[in-house]
C-alpha positions, 0 to 999 in steps of 0.5 A: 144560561137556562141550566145555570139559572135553573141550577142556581134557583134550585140550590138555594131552594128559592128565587133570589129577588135583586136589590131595589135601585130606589134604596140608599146603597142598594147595590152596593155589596154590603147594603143591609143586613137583610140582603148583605153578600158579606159575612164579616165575624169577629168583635166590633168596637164600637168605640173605634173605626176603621178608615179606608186606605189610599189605593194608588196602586190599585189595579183590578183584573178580573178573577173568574169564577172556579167550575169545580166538582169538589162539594157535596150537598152537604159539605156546602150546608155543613160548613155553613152551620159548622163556621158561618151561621149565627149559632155557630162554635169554634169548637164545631168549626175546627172539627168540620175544617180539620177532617180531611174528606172535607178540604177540596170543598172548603178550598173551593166554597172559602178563596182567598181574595187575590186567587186566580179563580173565586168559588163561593166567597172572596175570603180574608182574615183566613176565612172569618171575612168573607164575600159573595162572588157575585161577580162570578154569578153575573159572569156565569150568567153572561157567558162573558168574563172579558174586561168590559164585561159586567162581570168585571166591573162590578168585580173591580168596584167590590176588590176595590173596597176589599182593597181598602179595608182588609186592614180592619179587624174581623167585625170592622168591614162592614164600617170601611167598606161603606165610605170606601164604596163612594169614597176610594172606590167611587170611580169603579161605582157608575160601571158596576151599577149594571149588575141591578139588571134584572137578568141578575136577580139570581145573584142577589140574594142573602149571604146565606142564599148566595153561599148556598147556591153559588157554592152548588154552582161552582164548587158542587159534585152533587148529594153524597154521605160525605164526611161533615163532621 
């Protein structure tokens, strides 16, 4: 555990400080700008909401975590800039995801929610949506994925809100995923309340932080001059 935290601090250069329990929605997944685990682009219409749906059918099994050796350095911190952060182009991005060297890594860091195994992020809307695998994070720290594991708790409450909202237009999730974590979702929040353990504040940092340092820990190979562009 000591060489994963270590790893974990190391990557996104600073040390994670968790959530305050005190404040209103602190643990959930999507809390603050400031401190949010999801990145959810696209227009966001303030004139029109996006409602959680009924999961009657929803049944959480736990994914666990991909321990791949397929990212640079800067693969990880390239497709950041190219696709993610604020001042990021479509131009940009579609050259960095097109370029063949980098593929493997893009796999890795962007999974599709429902993969068999999650890198950094669970992703939908093929990439525009996207969040944290915090879950995988706490799992790693534990050394436990069993089904009573904190790990697959906190999991099941987060794909439950997923569930629920996916079918919102990009920039809508964060509005769903709110009422769905109280609402549709309430019966997983009590259980997954164990990830506000301080054993865990390397997990709990800023999408940006998170996706710096979870993409090192499950998807790095180390600094290379692979292709970026």
């Amino acid at each position: 555990m000591c060489g994963f935290l270590a790893l974990l601090i190391a990557a996104c250069g600073e040390s994670a400080t968790a959530p305050d329990a005190a404040t209103p929605d602190a643990s959930m997944p999507d809390a603050t700008a400031k401190d949010s685990t999801a990145n959810d682009t696209g227009t966001n219409d303030s004139a029109s909401t996006c409602q959680p749906e009924a999961l009657d059918a929803f049944a959480p099994k736990f994914v666990p975590p991909s321990m791949l050796s397929v990212c640079t350095s800067n693969q990880i911190q390239g497709y950041y800039t190219a696709c993610i952060d604020a001042n990021h182009t479509t131009m940009q991005c579609n050259a960095f995801r097109s370029a063949p060297a980098n593929a493997s890594c893009i796999a890795c860091l962007i999974t599709p929610f429902g993969s068999s195994a999650y890198g950094a992020t669970m992703a939908w809307h093929n990439g525009d949506s996207l969040v944290s695998n915090v879950a995988g994070c706490v799992a790693t720290i534990d050394g436990d994925e069993s089904p009573t594991s904190c790990a697959a708790k906190f999991q099941a409450w987060v794909s439950c809100q997923i569930s629920a909202c996916m079918h919102c237009d990009p920039g809508h999730y964060l509005e769903c995923q709110m009422p769905a974590a109280t609402g549709a979702c309430g019966a997983y929040e009590a259980a997954a309340q164990c990830e506000l353990d301080g054993k865990y504040s390397p997990c709990h940092g800023s999408f940006q932080a998170n996706f710096l340092s979870f993409g090192a820990v499950f998807c790095g190979a180390g600094s290379s001059d692979a292709s970026t562009d």
